[in-house]
C-alpha positions in Angstrom: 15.0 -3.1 10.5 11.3 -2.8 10.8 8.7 -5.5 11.4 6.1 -4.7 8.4 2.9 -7.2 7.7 0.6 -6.5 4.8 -2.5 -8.2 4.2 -5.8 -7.6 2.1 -5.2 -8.4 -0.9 -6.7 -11.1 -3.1 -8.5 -12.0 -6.7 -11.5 -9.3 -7.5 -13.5 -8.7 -10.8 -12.2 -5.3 -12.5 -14.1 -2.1 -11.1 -14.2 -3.5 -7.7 -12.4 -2.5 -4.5 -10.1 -3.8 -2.0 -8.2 -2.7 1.5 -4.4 -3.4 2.0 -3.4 -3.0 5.8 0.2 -2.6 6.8 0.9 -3.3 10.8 3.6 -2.1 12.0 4.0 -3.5 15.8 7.3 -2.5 16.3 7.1 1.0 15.8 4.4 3.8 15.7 3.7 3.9 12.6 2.1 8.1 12.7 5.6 9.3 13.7 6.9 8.5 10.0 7.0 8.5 6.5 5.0 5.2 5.2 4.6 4.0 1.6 2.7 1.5 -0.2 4.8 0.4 -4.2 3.5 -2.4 -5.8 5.5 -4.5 -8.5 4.2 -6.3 -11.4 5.5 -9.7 -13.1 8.5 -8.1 -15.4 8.4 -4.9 -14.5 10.2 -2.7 -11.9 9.0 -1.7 -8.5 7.1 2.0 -8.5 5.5 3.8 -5.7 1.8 4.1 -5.6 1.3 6.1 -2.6 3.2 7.8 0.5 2.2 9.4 3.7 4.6 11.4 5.8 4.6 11.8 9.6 2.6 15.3 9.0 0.0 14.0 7.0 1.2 14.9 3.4 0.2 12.9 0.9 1.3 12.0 -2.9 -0.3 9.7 -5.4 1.2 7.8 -8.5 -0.8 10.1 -11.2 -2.0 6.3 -12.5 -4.1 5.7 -9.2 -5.2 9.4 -8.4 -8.6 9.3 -7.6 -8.9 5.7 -7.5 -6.9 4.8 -4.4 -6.6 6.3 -1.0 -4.0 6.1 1.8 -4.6 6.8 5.4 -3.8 6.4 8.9 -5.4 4.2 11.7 -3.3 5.5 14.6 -5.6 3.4 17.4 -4.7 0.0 15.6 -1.3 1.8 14.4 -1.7 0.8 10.3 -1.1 1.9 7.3 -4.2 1.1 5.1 -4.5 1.4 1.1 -8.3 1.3 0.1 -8.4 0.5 -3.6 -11.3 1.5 -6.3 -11.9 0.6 -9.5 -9.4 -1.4 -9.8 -8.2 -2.4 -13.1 -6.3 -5.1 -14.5 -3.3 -3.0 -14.9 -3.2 -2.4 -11.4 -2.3 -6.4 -10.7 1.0 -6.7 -8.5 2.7 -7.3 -5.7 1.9 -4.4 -2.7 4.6 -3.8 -0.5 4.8 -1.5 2.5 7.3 0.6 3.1 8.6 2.6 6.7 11.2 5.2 4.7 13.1 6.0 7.8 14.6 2.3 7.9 14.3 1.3 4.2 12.2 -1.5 6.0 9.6 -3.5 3.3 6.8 -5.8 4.3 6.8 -9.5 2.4 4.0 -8.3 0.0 0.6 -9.2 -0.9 -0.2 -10.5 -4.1 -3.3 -8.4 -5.8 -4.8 -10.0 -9.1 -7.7 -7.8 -11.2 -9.0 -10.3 -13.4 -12.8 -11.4 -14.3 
């Protein structure tokens, strides 16, 4: 298993923005396949974004253009930066490290005015 802590999220307006962060310390996190899935109260748990070891990078069609995934390989994160979010897009984030099935404890993210 895989030590995985997200943080970032929190209560914004819709059409704002926020930053999820996922820390790996255990591991470096650029040598493999991360993933950010978020779960919403009733629903099942869907992927929102995934980053592989080389780079490559897939979106949920629901968040394409809206949300971005990247790298920090100097603080060794896995970041989600969020725009215009929507009130659909309220959940639970979780980060994922694929090679493991490792998740992080989540981070609540509410879109509400």
């Amino acid at each position: 298993q895989v030590h995985l802590v997200e943080s970032g999220g929190g209560l914004v307006q819709p059409g704002g923005s926020l930053r999820l962060s996922c820390a790996a310390p255990g591991i470096i996190a650029s040598a493999y396949t991360m993933g950010w899935y978020r779960q919403a109260p009733g629903k099942q748990r869907e992927l929102v974004a995934v980053i592989s070891s080389s780079g490559s990078i897939n979106y949920a069609d629901s968040v394409k253009g809206r949300f971005t995934i990247s790298r920090d390989n100097a603080k060794n994160t896995v970041s989600l930066q969020m725009n215009s979010l929507k009130p659909e897009d309220t959940a639970v984030y979780y980060c994922r490290h694929y090679a493991s099935d490792s998740w992080g404890q989540g981070t609540q993210v509410t879109v509400s005015s």
